[in-house]
MARDRENBA-841268 format. One record per atom (N, C-alpha, C): residue number from 1; residue in one letter; atom name; x, y, z. Coordinates in steps of 0.02 Angstrom, whole numbers, plus 50000, padded with zeros to 5 digits. Layout:
  num  residu  atome      X      Y      Z
  NUM       A     CA      X      Y      Z
...
% end
This chain:
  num  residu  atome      X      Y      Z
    1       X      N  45608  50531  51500
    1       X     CA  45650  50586  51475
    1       X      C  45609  50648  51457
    2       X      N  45546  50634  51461
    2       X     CA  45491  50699  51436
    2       X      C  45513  50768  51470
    3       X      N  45532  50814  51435
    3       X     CA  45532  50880  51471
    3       X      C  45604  50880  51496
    4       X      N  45630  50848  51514
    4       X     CA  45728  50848  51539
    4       X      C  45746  50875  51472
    5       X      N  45794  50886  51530
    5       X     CA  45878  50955  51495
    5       X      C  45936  50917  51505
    6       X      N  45963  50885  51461
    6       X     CA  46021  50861  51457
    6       X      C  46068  50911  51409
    7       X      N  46159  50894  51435
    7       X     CA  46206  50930  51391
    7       X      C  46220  50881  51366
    8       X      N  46246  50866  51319
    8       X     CA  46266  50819  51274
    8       X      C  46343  50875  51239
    9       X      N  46403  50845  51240
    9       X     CA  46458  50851  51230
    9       X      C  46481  50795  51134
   10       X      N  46488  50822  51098
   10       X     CA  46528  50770  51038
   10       X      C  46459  50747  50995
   11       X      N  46419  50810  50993
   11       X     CA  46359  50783  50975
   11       X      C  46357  50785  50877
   12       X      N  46410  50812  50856
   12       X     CA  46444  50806  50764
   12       X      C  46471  50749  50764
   13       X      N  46477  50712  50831
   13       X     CA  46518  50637  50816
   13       X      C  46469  50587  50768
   14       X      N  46460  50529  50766
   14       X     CA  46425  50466  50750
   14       X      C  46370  50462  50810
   15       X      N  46436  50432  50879
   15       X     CA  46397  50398  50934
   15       X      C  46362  50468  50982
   16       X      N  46377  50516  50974
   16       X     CA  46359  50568  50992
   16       X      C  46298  50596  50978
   17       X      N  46292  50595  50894
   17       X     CA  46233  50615  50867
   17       X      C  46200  50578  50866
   18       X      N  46192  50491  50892
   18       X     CA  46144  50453  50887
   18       X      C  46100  50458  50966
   19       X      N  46151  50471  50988
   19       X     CA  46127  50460  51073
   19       X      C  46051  50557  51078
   20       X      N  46100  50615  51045
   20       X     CA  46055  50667  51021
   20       X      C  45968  50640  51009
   21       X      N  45998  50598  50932
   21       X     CA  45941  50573  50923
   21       X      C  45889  50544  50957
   22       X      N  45913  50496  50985
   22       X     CA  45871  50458  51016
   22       X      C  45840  50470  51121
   23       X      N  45872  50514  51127
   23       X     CA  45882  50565  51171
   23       X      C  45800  50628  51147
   24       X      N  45801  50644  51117
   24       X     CA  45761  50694  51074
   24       X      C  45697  50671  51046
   25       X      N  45707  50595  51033
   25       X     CA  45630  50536  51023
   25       X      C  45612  50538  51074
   26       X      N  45630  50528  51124
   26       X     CA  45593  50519  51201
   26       X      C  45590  50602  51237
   27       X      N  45575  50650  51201
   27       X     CA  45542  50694  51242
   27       X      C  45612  50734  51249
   28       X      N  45662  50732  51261
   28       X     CA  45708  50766  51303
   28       X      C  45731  50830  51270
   29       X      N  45754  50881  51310
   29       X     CA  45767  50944  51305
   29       X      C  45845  50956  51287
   30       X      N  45890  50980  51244
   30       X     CA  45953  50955  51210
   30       X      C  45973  51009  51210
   31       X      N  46037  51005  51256
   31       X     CA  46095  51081  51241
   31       X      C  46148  51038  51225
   32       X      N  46182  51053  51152
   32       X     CA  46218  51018  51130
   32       X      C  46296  51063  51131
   33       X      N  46346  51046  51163
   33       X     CA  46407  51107  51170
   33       X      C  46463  51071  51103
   34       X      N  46471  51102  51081
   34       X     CA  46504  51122  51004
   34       X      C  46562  51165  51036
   35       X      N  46613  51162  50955
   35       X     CA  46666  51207  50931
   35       X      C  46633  51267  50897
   36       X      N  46600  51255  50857
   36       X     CA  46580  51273  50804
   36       X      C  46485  51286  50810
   37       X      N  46470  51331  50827
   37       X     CA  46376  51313  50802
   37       X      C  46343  51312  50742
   38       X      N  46382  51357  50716
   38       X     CA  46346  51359  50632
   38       X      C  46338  51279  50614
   39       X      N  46399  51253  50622
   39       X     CA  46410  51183  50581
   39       X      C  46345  51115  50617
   40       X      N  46302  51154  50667
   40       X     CA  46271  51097  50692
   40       X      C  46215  51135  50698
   41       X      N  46203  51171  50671
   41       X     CA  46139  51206  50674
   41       X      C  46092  51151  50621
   42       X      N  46130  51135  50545
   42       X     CA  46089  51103  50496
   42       X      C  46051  51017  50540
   43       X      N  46091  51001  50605
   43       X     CA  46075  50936  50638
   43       X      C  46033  50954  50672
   44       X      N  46031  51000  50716
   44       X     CA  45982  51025  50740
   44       X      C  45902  51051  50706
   45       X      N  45900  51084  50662
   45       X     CA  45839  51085  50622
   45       X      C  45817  51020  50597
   46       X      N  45861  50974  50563
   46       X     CA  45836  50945  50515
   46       X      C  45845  50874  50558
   47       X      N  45866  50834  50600
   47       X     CA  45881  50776  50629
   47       X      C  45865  50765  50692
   48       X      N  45828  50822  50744
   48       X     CA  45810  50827  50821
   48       X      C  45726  50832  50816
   49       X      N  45717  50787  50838
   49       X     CA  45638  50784  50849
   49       X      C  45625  50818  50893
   50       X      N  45561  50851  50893
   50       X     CA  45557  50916  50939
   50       X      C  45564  50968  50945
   51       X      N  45560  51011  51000
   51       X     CA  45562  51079  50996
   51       X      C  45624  51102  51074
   52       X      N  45628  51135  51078
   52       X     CA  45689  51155  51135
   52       X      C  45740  51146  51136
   53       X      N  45786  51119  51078
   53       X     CA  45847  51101  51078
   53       X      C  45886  51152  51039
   54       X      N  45970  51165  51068
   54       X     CA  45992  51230  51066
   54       X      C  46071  51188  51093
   55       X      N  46109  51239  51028
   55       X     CA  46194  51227  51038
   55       X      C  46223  51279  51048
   56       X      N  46282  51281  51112
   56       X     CA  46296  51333  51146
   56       X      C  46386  51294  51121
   57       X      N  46440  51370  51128
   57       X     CA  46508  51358  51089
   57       X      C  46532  51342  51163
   58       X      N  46567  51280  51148
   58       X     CA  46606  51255  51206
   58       X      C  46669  51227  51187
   59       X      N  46716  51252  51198
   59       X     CA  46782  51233  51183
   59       X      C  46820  51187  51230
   60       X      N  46827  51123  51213
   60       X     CA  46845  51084  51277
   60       X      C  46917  51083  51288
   61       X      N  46962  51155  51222
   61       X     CA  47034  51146  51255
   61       X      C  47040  51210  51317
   62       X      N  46996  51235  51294
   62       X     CA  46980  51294  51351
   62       X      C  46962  51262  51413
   63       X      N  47000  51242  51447
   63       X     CA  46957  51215  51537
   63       X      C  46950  51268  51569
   64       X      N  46957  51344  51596
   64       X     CA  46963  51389  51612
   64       X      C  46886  51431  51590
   65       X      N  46853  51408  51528
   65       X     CA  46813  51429  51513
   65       X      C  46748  51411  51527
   66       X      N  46776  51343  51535
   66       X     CA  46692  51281  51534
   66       X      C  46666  51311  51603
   67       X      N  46673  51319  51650
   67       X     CA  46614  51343  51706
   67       X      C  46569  51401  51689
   68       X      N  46596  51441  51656
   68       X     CA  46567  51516  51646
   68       X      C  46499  51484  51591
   69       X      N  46541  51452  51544
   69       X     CA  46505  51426  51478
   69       X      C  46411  51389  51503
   70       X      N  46451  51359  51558
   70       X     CA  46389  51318  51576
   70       X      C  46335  51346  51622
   71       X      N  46368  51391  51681
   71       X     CA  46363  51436  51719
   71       X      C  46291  51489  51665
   72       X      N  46319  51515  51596
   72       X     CA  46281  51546  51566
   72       X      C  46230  51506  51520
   73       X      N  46229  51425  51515
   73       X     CA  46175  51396  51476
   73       X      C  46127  51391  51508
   74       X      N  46137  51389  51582
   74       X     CA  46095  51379  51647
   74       X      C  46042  51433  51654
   75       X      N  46086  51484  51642
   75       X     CA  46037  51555  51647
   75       X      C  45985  51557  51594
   76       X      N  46023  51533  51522
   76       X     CA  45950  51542  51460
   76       X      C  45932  51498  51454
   77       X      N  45937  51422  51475
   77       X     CA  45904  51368  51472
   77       X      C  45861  51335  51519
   78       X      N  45901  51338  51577
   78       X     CA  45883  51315  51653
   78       X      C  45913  51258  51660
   79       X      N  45902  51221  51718
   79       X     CA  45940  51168  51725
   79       X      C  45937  51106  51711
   80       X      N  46001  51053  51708
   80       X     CA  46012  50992  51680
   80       X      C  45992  50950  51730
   81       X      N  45952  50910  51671
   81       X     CA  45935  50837  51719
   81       X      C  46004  50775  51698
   82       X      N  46040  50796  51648
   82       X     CA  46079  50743  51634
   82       X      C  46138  50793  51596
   83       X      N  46189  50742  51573
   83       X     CA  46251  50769  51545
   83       X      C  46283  50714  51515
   84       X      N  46296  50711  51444
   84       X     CA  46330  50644  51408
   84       X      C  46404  50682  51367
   85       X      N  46453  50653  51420
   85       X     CA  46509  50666  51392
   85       X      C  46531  50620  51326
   86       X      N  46512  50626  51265
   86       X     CA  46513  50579  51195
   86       X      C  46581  50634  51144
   87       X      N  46602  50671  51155
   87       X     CA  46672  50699  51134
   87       X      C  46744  50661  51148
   88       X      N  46779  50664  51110
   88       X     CA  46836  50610  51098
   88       X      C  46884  50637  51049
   89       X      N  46955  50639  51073
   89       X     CA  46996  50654  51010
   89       X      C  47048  50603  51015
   90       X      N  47028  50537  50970
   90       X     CA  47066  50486  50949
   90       X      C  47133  50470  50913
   91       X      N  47185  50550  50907
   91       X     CA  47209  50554  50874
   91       X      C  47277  50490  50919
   92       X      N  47311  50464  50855
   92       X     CA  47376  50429  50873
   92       X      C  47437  50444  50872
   93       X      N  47478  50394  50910
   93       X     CA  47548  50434  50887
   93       X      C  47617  50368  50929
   94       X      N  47658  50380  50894
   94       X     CA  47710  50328  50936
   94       X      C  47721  50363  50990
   95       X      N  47753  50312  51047
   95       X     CA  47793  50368  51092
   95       X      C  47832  50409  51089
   96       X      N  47877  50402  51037
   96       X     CA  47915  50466  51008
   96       X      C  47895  50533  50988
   97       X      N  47815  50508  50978
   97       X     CA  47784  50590  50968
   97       X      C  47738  50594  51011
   98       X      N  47754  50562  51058
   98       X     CA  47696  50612  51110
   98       X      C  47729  50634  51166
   99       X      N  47724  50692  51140
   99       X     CA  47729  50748  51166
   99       X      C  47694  50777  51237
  100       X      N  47726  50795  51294
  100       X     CA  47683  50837  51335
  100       X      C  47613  50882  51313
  101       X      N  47645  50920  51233
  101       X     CA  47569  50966  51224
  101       X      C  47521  50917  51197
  102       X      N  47557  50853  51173
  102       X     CA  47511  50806  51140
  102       X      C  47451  50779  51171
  103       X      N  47488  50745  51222
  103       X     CA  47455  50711  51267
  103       X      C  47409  50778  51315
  104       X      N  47412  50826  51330
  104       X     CA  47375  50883  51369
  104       X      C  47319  50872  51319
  105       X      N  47330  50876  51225
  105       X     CA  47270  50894  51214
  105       X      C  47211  50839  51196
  106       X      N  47220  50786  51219
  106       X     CA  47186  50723  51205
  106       X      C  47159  50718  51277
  107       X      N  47220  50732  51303
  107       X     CA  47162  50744  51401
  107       X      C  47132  50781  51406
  108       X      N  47141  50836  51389
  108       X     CA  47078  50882  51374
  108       X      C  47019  50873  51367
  109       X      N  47021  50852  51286
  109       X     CA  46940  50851  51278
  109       X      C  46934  50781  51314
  110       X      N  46970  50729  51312
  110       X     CA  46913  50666  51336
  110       X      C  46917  50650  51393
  111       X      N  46938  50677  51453
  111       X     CA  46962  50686  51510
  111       X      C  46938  50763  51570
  112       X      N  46978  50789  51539
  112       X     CA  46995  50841  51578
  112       X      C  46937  50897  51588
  113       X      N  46897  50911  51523
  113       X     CA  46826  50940  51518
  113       X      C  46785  50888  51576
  114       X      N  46797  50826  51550
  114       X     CA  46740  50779  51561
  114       X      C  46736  50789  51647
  115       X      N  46789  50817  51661
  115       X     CA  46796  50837  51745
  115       X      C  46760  50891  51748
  116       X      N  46789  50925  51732
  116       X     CA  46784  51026  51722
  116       X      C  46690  51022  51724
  117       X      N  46670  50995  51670
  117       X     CA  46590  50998  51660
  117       X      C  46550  50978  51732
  118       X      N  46580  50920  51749
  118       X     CA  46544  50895  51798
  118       X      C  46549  50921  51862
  119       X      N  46597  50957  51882
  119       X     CA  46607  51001  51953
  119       X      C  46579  51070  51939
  120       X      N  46557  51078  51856
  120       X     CA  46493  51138  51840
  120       X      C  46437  51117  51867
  121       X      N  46431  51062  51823
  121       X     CA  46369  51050  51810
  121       X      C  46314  51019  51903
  122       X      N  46363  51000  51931
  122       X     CA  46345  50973  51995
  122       X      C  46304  51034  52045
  123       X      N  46328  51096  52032
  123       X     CA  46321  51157  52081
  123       X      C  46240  51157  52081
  124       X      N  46189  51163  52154
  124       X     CA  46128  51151  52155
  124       X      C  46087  51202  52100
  125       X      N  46116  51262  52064
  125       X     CA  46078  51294  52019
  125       X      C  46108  51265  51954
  126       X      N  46123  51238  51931
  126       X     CA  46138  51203  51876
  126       X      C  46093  51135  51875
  127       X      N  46065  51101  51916
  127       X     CA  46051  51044  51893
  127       X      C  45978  51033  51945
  128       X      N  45940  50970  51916
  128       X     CA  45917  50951  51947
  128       X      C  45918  50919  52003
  129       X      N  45869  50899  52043
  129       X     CA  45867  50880  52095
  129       X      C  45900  50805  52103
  130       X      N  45881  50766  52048
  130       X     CA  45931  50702  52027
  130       X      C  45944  50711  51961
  131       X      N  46017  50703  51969
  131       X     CA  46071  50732  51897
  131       X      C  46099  50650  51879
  132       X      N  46099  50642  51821
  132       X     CA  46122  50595  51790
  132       X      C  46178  50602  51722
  133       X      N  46251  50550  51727
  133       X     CA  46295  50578  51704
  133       X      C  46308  50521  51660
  134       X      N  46340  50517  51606
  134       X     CA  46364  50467  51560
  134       X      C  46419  50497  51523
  135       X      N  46496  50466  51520
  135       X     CA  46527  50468  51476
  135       X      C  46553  50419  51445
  136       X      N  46558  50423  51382
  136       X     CA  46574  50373  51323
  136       X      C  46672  50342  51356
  137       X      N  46671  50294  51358
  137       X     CA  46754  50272  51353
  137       X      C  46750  50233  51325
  138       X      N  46796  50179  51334
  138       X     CA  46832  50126  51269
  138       X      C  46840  50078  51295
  139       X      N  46856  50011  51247
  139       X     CA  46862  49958  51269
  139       X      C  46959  49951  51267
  140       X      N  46992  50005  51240
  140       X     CA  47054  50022  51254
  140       X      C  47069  50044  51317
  141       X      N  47022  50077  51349
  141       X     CA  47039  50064  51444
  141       X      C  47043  50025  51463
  142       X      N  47039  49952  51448
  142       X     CA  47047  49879  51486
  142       X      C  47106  49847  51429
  143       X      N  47107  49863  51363
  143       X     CA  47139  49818  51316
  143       X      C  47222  49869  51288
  144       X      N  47211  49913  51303
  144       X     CA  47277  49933  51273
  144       X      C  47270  49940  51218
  145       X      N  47310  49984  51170
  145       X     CA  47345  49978  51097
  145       X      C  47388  49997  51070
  146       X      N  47442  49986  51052
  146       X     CA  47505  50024  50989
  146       X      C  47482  50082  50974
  147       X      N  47514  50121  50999
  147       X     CA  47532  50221  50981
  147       X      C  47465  50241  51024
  148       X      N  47431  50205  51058
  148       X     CA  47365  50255  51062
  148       X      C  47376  50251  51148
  149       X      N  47444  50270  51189
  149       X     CA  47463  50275  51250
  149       X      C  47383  50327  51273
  150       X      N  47395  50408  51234
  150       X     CA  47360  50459  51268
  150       X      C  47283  50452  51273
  151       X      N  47255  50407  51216
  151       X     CA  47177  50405  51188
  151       X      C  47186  50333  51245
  152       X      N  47197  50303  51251
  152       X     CA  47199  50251  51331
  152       X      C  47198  50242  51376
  153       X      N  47245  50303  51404
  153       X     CA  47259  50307  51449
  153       X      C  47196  50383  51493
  154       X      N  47162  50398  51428
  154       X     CA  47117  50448  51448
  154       X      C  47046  50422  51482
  155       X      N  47018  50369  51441
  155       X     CA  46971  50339  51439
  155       X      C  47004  50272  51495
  156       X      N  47040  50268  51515
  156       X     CA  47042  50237  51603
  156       X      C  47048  50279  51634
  157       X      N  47073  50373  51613
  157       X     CA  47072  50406  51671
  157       X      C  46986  50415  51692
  158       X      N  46950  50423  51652
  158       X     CA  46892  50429  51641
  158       X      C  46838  50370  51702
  159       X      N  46862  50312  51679
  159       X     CA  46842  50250  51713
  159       X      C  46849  50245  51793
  160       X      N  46917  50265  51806
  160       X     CA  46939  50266  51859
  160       X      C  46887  50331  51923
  161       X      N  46900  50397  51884
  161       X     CA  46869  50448  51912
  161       X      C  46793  50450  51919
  162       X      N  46760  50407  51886
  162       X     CA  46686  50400  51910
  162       X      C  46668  50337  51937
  163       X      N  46737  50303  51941
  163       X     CA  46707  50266  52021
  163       X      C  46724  50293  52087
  164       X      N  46766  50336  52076
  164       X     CA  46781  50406  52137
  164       X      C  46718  50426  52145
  165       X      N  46697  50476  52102
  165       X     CA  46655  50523  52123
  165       X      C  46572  50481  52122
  166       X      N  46574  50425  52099
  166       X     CA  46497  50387  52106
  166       X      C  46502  50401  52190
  167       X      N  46549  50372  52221
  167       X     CA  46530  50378  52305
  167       X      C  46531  50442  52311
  168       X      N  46580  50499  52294
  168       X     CA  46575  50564  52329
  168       X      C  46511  50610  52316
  169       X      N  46494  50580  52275
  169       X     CA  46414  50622  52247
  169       X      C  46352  50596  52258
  170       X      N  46357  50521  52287
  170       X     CA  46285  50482  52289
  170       X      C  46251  50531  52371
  171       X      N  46270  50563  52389
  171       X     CA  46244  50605  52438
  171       X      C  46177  50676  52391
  172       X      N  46236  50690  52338
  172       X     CA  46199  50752  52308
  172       X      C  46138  50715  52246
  173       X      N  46120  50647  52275
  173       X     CA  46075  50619  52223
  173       X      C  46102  50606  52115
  174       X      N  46181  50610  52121
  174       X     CA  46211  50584  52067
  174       X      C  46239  50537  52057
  175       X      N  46205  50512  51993
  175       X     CA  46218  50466  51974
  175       X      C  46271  50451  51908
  176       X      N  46331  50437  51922
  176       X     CA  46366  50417  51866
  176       X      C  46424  50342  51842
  177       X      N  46402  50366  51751
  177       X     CA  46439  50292  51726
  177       X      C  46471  50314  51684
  178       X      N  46493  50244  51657
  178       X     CA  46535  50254  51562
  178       X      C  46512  50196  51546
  179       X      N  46502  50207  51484
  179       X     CA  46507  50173  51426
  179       X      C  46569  50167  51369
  180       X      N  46599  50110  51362
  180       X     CA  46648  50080  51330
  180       X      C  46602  50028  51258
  181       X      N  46615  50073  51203
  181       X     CA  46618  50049  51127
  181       X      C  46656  50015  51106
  182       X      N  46630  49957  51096
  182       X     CA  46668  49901  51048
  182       X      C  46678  49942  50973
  183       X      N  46711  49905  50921
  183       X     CA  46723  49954  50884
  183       X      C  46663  49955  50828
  184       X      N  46631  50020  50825
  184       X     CA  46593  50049  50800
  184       X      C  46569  50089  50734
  185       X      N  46534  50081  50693
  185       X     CA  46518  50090  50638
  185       X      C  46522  50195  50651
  186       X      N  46573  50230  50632
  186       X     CA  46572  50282  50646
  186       X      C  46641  50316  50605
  187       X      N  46634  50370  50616
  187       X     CA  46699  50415  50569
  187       X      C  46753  50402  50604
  188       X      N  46778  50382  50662
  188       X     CA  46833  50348  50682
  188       X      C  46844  50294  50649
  189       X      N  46813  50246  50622
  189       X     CA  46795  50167  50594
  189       X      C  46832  50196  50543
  190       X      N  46805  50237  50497
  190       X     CA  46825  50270  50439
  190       X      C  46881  50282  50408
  191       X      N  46884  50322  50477
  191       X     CA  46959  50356  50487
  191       X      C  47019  50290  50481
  192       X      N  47000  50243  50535
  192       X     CA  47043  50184  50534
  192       X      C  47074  50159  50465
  193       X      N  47005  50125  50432
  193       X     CA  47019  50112  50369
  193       X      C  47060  50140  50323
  194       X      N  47048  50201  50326
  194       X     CA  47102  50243  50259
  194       X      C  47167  50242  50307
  195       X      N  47200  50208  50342
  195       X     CA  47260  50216  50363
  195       X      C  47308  50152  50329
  196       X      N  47359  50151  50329
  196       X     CA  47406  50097  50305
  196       X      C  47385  50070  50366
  197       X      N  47377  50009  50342
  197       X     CA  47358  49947  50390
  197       X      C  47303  49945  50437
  198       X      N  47259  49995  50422
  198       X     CA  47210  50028  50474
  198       X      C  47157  49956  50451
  199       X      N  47140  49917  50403
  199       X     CA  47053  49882  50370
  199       X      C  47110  49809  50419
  200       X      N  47165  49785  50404
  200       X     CA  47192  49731  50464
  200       X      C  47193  49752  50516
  201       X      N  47192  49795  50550
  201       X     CA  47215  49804  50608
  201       X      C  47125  49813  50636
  202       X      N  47071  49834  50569
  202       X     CA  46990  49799  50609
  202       X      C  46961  49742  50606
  203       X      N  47020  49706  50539
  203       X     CA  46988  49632  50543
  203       X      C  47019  49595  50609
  204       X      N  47078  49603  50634
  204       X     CA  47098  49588  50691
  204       X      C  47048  49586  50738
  205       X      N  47026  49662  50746
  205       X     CA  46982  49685  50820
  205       X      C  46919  49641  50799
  206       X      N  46901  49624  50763
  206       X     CA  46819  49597  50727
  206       X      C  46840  49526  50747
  207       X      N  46889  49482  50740
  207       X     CA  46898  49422  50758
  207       X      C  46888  49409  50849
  208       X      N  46905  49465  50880
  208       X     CA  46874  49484  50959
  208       X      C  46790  49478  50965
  209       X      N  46783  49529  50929
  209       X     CA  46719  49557  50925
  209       X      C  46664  49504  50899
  210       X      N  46661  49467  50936
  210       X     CA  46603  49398  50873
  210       X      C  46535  49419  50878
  211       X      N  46507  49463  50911
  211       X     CA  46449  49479  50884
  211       X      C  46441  49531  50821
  212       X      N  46505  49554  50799
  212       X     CA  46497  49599  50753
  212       X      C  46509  49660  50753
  213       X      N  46485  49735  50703
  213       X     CA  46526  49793  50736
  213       X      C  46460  49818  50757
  214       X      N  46466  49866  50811
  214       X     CA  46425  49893  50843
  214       X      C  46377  49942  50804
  215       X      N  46316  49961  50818
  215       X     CA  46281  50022  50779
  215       X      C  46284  50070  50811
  216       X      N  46294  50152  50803
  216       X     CA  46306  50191  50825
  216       X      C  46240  50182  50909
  217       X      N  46172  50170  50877
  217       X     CA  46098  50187  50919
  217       X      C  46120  50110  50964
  218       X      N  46147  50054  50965
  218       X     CA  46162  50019  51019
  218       X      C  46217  50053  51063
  219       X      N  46256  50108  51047
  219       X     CA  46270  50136  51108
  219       X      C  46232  50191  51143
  220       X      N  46192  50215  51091
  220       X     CA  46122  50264  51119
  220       X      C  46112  50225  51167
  221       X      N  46061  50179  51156
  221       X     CA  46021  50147  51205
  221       X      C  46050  50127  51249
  222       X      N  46111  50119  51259
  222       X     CA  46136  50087  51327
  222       X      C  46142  50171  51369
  223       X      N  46158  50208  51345
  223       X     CA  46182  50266  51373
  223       X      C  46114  50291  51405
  224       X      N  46056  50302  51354
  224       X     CA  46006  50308  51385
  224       X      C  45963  50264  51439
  225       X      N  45989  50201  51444
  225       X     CA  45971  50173  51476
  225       X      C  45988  50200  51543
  226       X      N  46057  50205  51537
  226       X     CA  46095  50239  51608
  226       X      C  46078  50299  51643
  227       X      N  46055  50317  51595
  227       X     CA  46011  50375  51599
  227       X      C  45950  50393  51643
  228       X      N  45919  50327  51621
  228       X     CA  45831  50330  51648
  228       X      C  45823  50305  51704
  229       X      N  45765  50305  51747
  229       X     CA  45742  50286  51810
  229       X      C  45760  50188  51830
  230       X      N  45768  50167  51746
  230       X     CA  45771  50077  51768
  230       X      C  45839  50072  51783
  231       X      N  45870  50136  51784
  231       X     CA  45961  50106  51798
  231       X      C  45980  50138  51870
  232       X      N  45914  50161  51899
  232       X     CA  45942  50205  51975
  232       X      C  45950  50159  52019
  233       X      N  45995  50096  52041
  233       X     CA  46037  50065  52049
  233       X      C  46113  50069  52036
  234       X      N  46130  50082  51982
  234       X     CA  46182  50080  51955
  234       X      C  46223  50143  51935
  235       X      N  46276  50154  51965
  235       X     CA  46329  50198  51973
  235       X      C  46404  50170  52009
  236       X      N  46434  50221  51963
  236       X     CA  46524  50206  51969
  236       X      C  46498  50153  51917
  237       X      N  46515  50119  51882
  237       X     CA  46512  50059  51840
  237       X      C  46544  50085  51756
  238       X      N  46567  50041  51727
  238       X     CA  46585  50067  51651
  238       X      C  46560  49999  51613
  239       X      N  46499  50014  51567
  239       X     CA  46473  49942  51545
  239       X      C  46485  49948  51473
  240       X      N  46528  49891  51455
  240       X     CA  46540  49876  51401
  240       X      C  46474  49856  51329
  241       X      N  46505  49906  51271
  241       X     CA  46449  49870  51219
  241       X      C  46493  49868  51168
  242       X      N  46501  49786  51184
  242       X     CA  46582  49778  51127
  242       X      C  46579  49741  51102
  243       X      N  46509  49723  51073
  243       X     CA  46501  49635  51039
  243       X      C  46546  49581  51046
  244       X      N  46548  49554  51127
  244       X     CA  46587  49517  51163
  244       X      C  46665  49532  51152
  245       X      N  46682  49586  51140
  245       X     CA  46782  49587  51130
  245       X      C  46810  49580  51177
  246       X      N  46771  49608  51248
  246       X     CA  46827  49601  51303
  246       X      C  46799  49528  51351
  247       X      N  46777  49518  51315
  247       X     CA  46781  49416  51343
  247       X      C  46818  49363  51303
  248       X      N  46839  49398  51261
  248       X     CA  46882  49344  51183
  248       X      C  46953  49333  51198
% end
């Protein structure tokens, strides 16, 4: 990873900022795309090992915007050796409330960017010569759940579309996967808990889960794994790190 330029997407998340991290231990060069930069500037100084790392405002309800956005990180940064789609908006809802604008804005960011970026990021002045891609999905793309139709149904759209484009791109030397989180020690986890019925509804998922709950840096490392030269074999694939849930 010495000297690579990766974008990293959801990098204020948990699994986001760990993958940053550990991304940033091994040498690598970090454009992190944000809502907000002020608010990730303090992660950046104080939590990124290294020097060259830099957050550019990327709005992932804006799809209309993301080419230009990236189009211009290219110019002051230069180009990506990688791209980790780790942004997610988990929000829930019955079917009664989801809504057309509902569901648009949950495809959005964990979907619909995750497209938008990558038909940027692919163009021969944007990237390196071998481009490597990772986005975060779920173990709710294979398992389903109550109210969470749009956050499900995103993260299989997700699954589905990079076993498309693994063949349509293995010509332009790209390589892409997902990664699916068992459930994870993170501000979603959090989030769960403070809900009515949210701490049963993880002792449930944990009775799946028999190895336990995941650490944010065991989905680093798988991601980076996917990442590096020992995984250039492997594309189109979505590899689970779900402390055995989807074998239970």
């Amino acid at each position: 990873m010495e000297g690579k330029r990766f974008l990293i997407t959801g990098a204020t998340g948990s699994i986001g900022g760990a993958i940053a991290k550990e991304l940033a231990l091994k040498g690598a060069n970090l454009v992190l795309g944000v809502r907000d930069v002020k608010k990730i500037e303090p992660f950046l100084r104080d939590e990124l090992v290294g020097i060259g790392h830099y957050a550019i405002e990327l709005d992932l309800n804006n799809l209309d915007s993301i080419s230009e956005v990236i189009n211009s990180s290219v110019r002051s940064f230069g180009r990506y050796a990688g791209f980790v789609h780790a942004a997610g908006n988990g929000e829930v809802r019955p079917i009664k409330l989801t809504s057309p604008s509902f569901m648009a804005k949950v495809m959005n960011v964990n979907f619909f960017s995750f497209i938008e970026i990558i038909r940027s990021i692919i163009e021969k002045n944007a990237r390196e010569e071998d481009l490597r891609i990772v986005g975060i999905s779920a173990t709710g793309a294979f398992l389903g759940n109550s109210t969470k139709t749009a956050y499900c149904a995103s993260k299989a759209a997700m699954n589905s579309a990079v076993r498309c484009l693994a063949k349509e791109l293995a010509n332009k030397k790209v390589r892409i996967n997902t990664v699916a989180p068992g459930a994870t020690r993170s501000n979603m986890m959090e989030d769960l808990k403070n809900i009515p019925g949210g701490q049963e509804t993880l002792n449930k998922i944990l009775e799946r889960q028999f190895l336990g709950i995941c650490e944010p840096k065991d989905i680093a490392d798988a991601v980076i794994f996917l990442l590096s030269d020992e995984a250039k074999m492997i594309s189109g694939t979505c590899l689970p790190v779900d402390g055995g849930r989807l074998i239970s």
